[in-house]
C-alpha positions, 0 to 999 in steps of 0.5 A, a space after each residue: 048493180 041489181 044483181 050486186 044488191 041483190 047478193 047482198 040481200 040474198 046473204 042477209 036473208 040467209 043470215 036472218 031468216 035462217 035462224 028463224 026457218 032453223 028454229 021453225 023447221 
């Protein structure tokens, strides 16, 4: 179950911060 969510976070996390770290870096 942890391991499911945190699969899910982890895509979110590369969906939304990766615009931000795009346009930072």
């Amino acid at each position: 179950m942890f391991k499911q969510q945190r699969s899910i976070q982890n895509a979110v996390s590369i969906s939304g911060v990766g615009l931000h770290t795009g346009n930072q870096t």
